[in-house]
N, C-alpha and C positions, 0 to 999 in steps of 0.2 A: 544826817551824817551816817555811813555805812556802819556797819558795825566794828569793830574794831579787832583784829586776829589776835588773840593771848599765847605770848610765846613765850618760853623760857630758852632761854643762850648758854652752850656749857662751851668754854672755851680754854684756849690754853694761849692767853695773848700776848701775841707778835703782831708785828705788825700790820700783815693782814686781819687778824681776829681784831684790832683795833679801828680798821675801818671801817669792817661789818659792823661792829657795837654803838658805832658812831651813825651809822646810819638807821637800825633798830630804834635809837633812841632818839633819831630828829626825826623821821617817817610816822603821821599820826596814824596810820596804819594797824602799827603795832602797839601791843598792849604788854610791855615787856614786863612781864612778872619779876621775874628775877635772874641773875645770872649764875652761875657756877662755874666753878673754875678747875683745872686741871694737871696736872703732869703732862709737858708735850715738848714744846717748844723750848721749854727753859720750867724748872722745881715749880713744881705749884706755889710756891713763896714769893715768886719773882712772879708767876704769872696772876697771881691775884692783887701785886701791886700795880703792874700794872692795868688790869680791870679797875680797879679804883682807882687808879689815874685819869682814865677815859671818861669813867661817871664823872667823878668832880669837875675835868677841863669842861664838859657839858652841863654844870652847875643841875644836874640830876639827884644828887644823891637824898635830897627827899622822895625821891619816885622810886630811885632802883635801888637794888640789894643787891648785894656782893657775897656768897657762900662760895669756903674753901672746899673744893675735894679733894679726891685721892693724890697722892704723892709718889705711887708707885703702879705698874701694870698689875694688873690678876697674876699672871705668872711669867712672861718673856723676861725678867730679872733673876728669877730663882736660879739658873744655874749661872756659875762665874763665866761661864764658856760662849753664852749668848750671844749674838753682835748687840743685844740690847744693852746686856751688862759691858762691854767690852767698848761701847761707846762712850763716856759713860749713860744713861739713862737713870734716875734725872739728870740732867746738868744744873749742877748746883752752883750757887751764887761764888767766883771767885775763881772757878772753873775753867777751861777755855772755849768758852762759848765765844765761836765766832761772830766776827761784824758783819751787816751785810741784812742777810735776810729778818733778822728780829731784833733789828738795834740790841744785839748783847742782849745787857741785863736788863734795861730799862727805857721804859716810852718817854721822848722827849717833850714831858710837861713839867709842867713848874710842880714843888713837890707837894704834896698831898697830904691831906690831916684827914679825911675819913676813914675809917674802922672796917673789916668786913665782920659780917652778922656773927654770931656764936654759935648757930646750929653749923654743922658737919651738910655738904652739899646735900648727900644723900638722905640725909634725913629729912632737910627740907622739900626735896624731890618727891622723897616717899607721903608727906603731912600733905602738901602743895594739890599733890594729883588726886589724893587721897578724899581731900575735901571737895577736890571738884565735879562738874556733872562730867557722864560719859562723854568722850571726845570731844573737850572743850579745848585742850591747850596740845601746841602743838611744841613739839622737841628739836631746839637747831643746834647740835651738837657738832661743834668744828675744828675739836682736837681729838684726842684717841676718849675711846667712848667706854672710859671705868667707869666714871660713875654711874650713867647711866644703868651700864651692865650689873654694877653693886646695886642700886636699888630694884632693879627685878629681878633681882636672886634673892634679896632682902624679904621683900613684899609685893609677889606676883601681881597683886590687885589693883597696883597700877596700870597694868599691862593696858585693862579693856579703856580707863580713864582717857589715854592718849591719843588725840586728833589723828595725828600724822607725825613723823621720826623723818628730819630731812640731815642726812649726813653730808659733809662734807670731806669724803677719805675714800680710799682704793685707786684703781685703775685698770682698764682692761689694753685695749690695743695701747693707748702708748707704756710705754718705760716708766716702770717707778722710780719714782725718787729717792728713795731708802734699798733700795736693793732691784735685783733683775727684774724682780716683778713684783715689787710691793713700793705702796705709796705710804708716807710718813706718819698719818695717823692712825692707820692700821698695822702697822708693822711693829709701829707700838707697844698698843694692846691688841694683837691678833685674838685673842681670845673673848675681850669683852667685845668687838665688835663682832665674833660668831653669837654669841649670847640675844644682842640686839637681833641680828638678821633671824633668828630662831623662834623672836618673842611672839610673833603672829601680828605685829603691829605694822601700819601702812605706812611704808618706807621710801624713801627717795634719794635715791645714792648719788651725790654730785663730784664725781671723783676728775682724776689729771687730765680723763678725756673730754671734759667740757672746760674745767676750767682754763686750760693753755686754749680752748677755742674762744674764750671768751676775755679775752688778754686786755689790757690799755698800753695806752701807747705815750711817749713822753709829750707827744701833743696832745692827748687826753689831759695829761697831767696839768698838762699851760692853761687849760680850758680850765678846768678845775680851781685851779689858782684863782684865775682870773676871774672868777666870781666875787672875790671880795671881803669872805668875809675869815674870821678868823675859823671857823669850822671846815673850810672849805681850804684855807692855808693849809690846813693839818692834814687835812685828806692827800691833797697833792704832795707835801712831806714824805709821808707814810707812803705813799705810791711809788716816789723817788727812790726814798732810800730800800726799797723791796728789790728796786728794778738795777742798785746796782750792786747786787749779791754777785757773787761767783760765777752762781750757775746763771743766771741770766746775763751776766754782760759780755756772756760768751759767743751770744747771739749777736748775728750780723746785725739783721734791724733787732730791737730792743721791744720784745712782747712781757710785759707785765700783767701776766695772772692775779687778781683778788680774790685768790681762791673763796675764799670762808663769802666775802660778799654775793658771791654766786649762789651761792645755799643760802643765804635770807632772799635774796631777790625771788627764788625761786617756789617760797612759800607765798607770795604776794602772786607771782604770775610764773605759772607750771610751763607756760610756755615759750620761756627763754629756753628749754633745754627740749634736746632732742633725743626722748627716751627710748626704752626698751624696756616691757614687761618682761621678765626673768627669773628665773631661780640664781641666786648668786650666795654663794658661802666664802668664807676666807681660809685662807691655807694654814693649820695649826698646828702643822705635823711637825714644826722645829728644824726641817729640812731646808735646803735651798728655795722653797718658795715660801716658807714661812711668812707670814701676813700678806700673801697675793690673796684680791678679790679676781673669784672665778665664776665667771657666768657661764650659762648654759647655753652655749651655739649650735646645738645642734639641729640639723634641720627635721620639724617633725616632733620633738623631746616633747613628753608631756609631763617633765619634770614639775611640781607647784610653784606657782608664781610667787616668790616672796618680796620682791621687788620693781620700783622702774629704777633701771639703771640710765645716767646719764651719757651719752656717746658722743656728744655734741652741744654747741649753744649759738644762741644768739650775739654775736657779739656787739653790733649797733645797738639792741633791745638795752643789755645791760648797761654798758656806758652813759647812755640817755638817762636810764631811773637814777645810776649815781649823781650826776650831774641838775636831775628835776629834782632828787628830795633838797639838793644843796642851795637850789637857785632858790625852791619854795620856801625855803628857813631865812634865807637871805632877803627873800620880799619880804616875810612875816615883820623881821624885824625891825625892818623899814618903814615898813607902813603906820 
């Protein structure tokens, strides 16, 4: 048996980060250390319940760990004037977090009695890497990237520990999501995502312009279903109910991005995505482009390479792996 990739997931789960987690955890592939959690989509309170939703509906929770993080950005909150403060950021439990793209408050599983750990993300982040050999575990970070960024301002010495850092956040040619030019987990924390891109670690940027090319479709979704099994029920669920947010059902035909699944696929096989080595930094200046990722197009630039950026994807490649880890778990069981 191959050997197995050791990763760790720092998420801010909605219901896409709920597919990816699902699929981390039924892919013998992965060796998911542990997860961490975030301010993104909804208060890191709301999103670390439900990561411990997802572990328990996966009867995991002897395998995987649940560590809360940060609850706020580095600084896109400090002033009241911000569009971060002015949304609000977090969206706290009670709020009006709309329906649609991250079922509200909470993932539709039956309710939950597991705990998350007592260490602070970061710390375990920091012990985690700390104990390991040089570039053994790799980083799939798929909501705005504080903690990450707190632990290497913490304790640099993870930096060299680190495999590979596969992001799921930015955009270039298309429209972000969160403003004219910034996508939602970067817009975030623009800052701890400049932090990351700075650290010197090998990076892999999976941002709006691969994931909208690597989209499902409601007949993906039927496929999915029809598999059988109760893991594979919840996936098509979660596929569902993403696809009929605002922004998507505005769509003629109905293109369903996974976004965050796109960045674990992409640690198993580099080649769903169609990169670009790059220099790329994020906008931190508080101005109109505040949290845009900006690469370097210039023809000729011998700017340093800090990145592959993603500008494309596979789209048959990814629907297939969703759809193989679901059927293989669905044999296992049966057999």
């Amino acid at each position: 048996m191959a050997e197995k990739r050791k990763i760790i997931m720092d998420v801010d789960t909605g219901s896409d980060d709920a597919v990816a987690l699902m699929l981390a955890m039924l892919d013998d592939y992965y060796d998911l250390l542990g997860i961490t959690t975030v301010n993104g989509n909804l208060e890191v309170k709301l999103t670390t319940e439900n990561t411990l939703r997802m572990v328990e509906f996966l009867g995991k929770q002897d395998e995987v760990k649940v560590y809360r993080g940060a609850d706020l950005p580095l600084v896109s909150t400090l002033l009241p004037t911000t569009p971060q403060s002015l949304l609000p950021i977090p969206r706290r439990e009670g709020e009006s977090i709309p329906e649609g793209l991250h079922h509200a408050a909470h993932i539709p599983t039956p309710s939950f009695t597991i705990k998350e750990q007592p260490e602070s993300a970061m710390v375990w982040l920091i012990e985690t890497l700390l104990a390991s050999k040089d570039r053994e575990i790799t980083l799939v970070p798929v909501g705005p990237l504080t903690n990450i960024a707190l632990a290497m301002r913490a304790d640099p010495r993870i930096i060299p520990k680190i495999r590979e850092i596969v992001i799921m956040g930015g955009a270039s040619e298309r429209a972000g999501s969160k403003s004219m030019g910034a996508e939602f987990n970067a817009w975030i924390d623009p800052e701890a995502l400049e932090i990351v891109l700075q650290s010197g670690c090998d990076i892999t940027i999976v941002p709006l312009d691969a994931t909208f090319a690597a989209y499902l479709t409601e007949q993906d979704a039927q496929r999915i279903r029809d598999i059988g099994s109760p893991e594979a029920d919840m996936v098509a669920s979660l596929v569902l109910k993403y696809g009929t947010a605002e922004l998507l059902a505005a769509q003629k035909e109905k293109h369903i991005p996974m976004h965050d699944s796109l960045a674990l696929c992409a640690v198993q096989f580099p080649e769903v995505l169609k990169t670009v080595e790059c220099n790329c930094h994020t906008d931190i200046s508080m101005g109109f482009a505040y949290g845009q990722t900006i690469i370097d197009k210039r023809p000729g630039s011998t700017t340093p390479r800090n990145c592959r950026f993603a500008l494309g994807a596979d789209r048959e490649m990814f629907v297939n792996w969703i759809i193989g880890i679901l059927e293989k778990k669905t044999a296992r069981k049966g057999a």
